[in-house]
KEKENU-787453 format. One record per atom (N, C-alpha, C): x negated, y, z. Coordinates in steps of 0.02 Angstrom, whole numbers, plus 50000, padded with zeros to 5 digits. Each point is the difference from the previous one (the first is absolute). Last residue first. Layout:
<sites>
SITE      c1      c2      c3
SITE       X       Y       Z
...
</sites>
This chain:
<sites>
SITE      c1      c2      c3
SITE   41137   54281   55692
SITE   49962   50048   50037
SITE   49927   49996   49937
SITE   50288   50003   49994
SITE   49942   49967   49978
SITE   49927   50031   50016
SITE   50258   49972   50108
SITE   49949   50037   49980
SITE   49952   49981   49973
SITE   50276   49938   50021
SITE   49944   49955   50010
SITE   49945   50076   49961
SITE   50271   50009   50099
SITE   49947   50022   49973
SITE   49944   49951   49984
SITE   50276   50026   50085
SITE   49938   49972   50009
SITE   49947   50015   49938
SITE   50225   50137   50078
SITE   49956   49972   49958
SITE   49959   49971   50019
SITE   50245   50056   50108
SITE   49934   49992   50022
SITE   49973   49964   49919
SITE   50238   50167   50013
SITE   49963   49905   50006
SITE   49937   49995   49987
SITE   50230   50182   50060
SITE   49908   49979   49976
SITE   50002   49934   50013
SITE   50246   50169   49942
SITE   49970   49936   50031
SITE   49929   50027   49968
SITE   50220   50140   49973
SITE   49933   50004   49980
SITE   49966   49951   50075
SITE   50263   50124   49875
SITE   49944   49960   50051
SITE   49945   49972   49977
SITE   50205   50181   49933
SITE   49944   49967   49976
SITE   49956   49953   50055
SITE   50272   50030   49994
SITE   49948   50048   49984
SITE   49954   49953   49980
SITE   50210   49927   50050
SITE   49969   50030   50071
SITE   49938   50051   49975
SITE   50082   49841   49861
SITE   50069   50041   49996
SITE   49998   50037   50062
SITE   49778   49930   49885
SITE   50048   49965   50007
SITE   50051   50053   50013
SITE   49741   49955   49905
SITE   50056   50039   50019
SITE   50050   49981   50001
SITE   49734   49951   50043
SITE   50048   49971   49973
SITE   50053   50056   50029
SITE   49740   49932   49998
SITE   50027   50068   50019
SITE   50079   49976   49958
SITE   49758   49906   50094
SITE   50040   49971   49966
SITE   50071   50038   50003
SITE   49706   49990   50020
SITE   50070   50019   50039
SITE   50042   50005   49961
SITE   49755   49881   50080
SITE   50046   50017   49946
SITE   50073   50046   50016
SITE   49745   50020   50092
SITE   50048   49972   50016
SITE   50047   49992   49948
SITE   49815   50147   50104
SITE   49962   49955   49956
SITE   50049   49938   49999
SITE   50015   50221   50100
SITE   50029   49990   49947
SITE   49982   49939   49947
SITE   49923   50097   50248
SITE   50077   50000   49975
SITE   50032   49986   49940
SITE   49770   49985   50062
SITE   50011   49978   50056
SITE   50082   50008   49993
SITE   49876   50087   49816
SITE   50000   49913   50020
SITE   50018   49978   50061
SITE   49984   50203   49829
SITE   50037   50011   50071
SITE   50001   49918   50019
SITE   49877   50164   49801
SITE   50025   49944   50032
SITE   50023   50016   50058
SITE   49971   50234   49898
SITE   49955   49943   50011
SITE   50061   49947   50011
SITE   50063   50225   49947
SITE   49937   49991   49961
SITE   49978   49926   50006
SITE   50228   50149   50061
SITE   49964   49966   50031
SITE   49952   49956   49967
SITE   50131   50186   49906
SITE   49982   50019   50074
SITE   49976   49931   50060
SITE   50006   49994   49759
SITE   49967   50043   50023
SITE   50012   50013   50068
SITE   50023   49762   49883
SITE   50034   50057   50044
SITE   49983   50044   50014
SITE   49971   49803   49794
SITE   49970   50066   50005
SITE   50046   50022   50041
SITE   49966   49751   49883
SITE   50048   50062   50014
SITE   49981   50056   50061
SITE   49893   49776   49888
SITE   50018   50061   49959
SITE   50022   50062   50013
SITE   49915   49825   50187
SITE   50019   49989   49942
SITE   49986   50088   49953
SITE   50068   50058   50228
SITE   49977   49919   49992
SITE   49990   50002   49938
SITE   50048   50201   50208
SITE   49986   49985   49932
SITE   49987   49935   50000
SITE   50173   50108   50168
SITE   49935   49970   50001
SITE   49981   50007   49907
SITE   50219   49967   50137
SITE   49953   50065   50019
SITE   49933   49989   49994
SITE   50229   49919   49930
SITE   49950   49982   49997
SITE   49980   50067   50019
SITE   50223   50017   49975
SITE   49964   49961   50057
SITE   49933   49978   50008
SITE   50084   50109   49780
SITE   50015   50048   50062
SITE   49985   49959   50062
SITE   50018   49854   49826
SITE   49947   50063   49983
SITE   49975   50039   50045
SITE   50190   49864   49996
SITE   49941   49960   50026
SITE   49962   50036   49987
SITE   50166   50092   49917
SITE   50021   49994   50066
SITE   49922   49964   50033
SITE   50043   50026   49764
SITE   49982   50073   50027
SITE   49988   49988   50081
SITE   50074   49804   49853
SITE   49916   50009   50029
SITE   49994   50066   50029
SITE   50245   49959   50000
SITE   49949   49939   50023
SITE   49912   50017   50002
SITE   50130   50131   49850
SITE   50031   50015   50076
SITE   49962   49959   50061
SITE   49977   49946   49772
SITE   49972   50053   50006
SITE   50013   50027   50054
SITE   50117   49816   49927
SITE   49916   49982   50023
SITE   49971   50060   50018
SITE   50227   50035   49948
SITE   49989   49959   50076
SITE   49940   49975   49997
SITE   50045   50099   49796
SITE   49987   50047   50032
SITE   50024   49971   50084
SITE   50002   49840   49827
SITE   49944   50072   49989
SITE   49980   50033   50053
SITE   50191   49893   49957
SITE   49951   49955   50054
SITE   49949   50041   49981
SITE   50156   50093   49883
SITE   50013   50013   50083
SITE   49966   49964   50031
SITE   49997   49963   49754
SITE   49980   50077   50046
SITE   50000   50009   50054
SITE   50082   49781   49931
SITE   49929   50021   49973
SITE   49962   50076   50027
SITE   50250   49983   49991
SITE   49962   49971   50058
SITE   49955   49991   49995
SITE   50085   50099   49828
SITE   50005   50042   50064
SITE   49988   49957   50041
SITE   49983   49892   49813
SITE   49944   50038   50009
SITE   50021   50055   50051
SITE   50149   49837   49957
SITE   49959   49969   50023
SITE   49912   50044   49998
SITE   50281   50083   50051
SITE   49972   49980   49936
SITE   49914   49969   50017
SITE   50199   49980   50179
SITE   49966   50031   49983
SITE   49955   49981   49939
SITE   50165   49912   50154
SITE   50027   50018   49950
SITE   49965   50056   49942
SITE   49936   49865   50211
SITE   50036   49953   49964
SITE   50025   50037   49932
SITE   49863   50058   50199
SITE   49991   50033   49971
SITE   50039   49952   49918
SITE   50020   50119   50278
SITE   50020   49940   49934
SITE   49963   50020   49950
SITE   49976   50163   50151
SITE   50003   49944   50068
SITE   50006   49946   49950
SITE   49908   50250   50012
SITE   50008   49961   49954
SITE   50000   49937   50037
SITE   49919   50202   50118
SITE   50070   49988   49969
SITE   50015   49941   49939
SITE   49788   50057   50069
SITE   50023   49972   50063
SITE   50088   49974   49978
SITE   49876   50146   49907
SITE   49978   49937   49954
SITE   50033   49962   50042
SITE   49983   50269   49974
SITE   50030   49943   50054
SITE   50024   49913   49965
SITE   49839   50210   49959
SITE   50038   49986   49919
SITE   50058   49938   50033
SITE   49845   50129   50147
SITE   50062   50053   49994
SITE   50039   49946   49919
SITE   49799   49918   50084
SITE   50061   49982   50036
SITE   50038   50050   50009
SITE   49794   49983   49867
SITE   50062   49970   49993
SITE   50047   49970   50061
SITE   49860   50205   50023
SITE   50041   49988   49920
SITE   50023   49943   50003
SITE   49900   50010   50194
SITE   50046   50063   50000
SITE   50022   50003   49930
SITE   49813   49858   50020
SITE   50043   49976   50024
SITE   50064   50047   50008
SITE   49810   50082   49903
SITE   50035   49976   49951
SITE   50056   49948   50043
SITE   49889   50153   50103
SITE   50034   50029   49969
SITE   50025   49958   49954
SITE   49858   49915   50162
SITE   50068   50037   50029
SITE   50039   50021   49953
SITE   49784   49948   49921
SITE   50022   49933   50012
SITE   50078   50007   50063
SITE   49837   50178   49940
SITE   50054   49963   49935
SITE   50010   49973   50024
SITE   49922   50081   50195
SITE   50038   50051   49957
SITE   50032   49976   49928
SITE   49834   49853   50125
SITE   50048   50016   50024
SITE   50060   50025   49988
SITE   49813   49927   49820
SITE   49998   50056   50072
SITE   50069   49971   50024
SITE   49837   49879   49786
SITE   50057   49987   50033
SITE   50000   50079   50065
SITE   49885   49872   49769
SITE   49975   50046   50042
SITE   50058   50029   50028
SITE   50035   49844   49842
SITE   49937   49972   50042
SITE   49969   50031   50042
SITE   50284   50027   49965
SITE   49919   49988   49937
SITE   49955   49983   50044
SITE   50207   50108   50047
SITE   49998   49906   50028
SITE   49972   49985   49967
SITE   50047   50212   49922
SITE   50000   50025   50076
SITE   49984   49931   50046
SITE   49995   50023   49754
SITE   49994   50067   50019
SITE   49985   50007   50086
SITE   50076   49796   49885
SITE   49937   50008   49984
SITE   49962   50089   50020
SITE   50237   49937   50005
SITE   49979   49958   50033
SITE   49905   50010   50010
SITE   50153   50136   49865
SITE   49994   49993   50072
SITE   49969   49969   50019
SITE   50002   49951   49775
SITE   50003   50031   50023
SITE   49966   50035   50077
SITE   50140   49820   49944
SITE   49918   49986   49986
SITE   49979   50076   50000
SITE   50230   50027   50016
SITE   49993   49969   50049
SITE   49914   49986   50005
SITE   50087   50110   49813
SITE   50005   50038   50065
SITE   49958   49949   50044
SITE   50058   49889   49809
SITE   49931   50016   50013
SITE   49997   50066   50039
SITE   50199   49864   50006
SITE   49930   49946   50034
SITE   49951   50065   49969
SITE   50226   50124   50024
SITE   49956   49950   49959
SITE   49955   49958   50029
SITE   50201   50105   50173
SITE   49947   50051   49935
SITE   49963   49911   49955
SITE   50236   49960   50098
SITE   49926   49996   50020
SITE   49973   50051   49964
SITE   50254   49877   50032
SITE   49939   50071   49966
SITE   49966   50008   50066
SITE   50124   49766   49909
SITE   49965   50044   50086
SITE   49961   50052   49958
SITE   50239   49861   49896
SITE   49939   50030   49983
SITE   49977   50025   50053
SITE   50191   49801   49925
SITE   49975   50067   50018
SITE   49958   50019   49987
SITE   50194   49835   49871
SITE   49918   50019   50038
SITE   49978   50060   50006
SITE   50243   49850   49988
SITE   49977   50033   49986
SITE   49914   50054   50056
SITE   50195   49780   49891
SITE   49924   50001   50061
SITE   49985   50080   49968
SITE   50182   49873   49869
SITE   49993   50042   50023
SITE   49948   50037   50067
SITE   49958   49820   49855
SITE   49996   50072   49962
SITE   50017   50045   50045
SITE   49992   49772   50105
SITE   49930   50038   49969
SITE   50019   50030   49955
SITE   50211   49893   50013
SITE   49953   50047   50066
SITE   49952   50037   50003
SITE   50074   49876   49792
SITE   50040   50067   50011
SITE   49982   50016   50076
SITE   49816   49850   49876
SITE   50066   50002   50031
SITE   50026   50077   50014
SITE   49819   49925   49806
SITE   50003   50023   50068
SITE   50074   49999   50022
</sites>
C-alpha cells in the first residue's frame, strides 16, 4: 500500500446498531402499521440527522453499509406514512381498506438535497373476468 492510502484516515457514522434499527423498524413499519408508529419512528430517525452526512469518501465501509440502512428505512417509513390505505401484506389500522381510486399507482419516493420527493406513475392493470 502506498504511503498516501495509509495516511487516509477513516471515519465512522454512529448509528445505534442495524439490529436496533430491524428492530424498530418492524415494531412500528411492520405489517400492521398506525399513524402514531409510523410518526414516531419517523421522529426517531430524524433526530439521528442522517441528513447531515454530506461525503462519504472517507468513511469505513460498514458505517456506510449502516447508514444506507438507515436512508432505506427513512425512505420506506416515509412512503409508509403517505399511503393511506391498506394493500398487500401491509396492515393501516387507521385505514383498513384498498384505496384504488388513489393508490392503485406506483410511487417513486426519492431523496435529494431538497428533501424527500415523491412522484406517481399510472398502473395499467388487465382483470380477469
Amino acid at each position: 500500500m502506498s504511503e498516501s492510502m495509509q495516511s487516509i484516515e477513516e471515519k465512522e457514522i454512529i448509528l445505534p446498531g442495524t439490529k436496533v434499527l430491524k428492530d424498530m423498524m418492524m415494531k412500528r413499519v411492520g405489517i400492521v402499521r398506525s399513524k402514531e408508529l409510523l410518526e414516531a419512528q419517523k421522529n426517531w430517525l430524524l433526530q439521528l440527522h442522517l441528513h447531515d452526512v454530506r461525503k462519504l469518501d472517507n468513511y469505513r465501509i460498514q458505517s456506510i453499509s449502516n447508514y444506507f440502512m438507515y436512508v432505506v428505512a427513512s425512505l420506506i417509513t416515509e412512503a409508509a406514512l403517505r399511503r393511506t390505505e391498506s394493500r398487500g401484506g401491509h396492515f393501516r389500522s387507521d385505514f383498513p381498506f384498498e384505496d384504488d381510486e388513489n393508490w392503485r399507482r406506483k410511487m417513486i419516493v426519492q431523496r435529494g438535497k431538497e428533501g424527500v420527493a415523491i412522484h406517481h406513475q399510472h398502473v395499467e392493470t388487465a382483470h380477469i373476468t
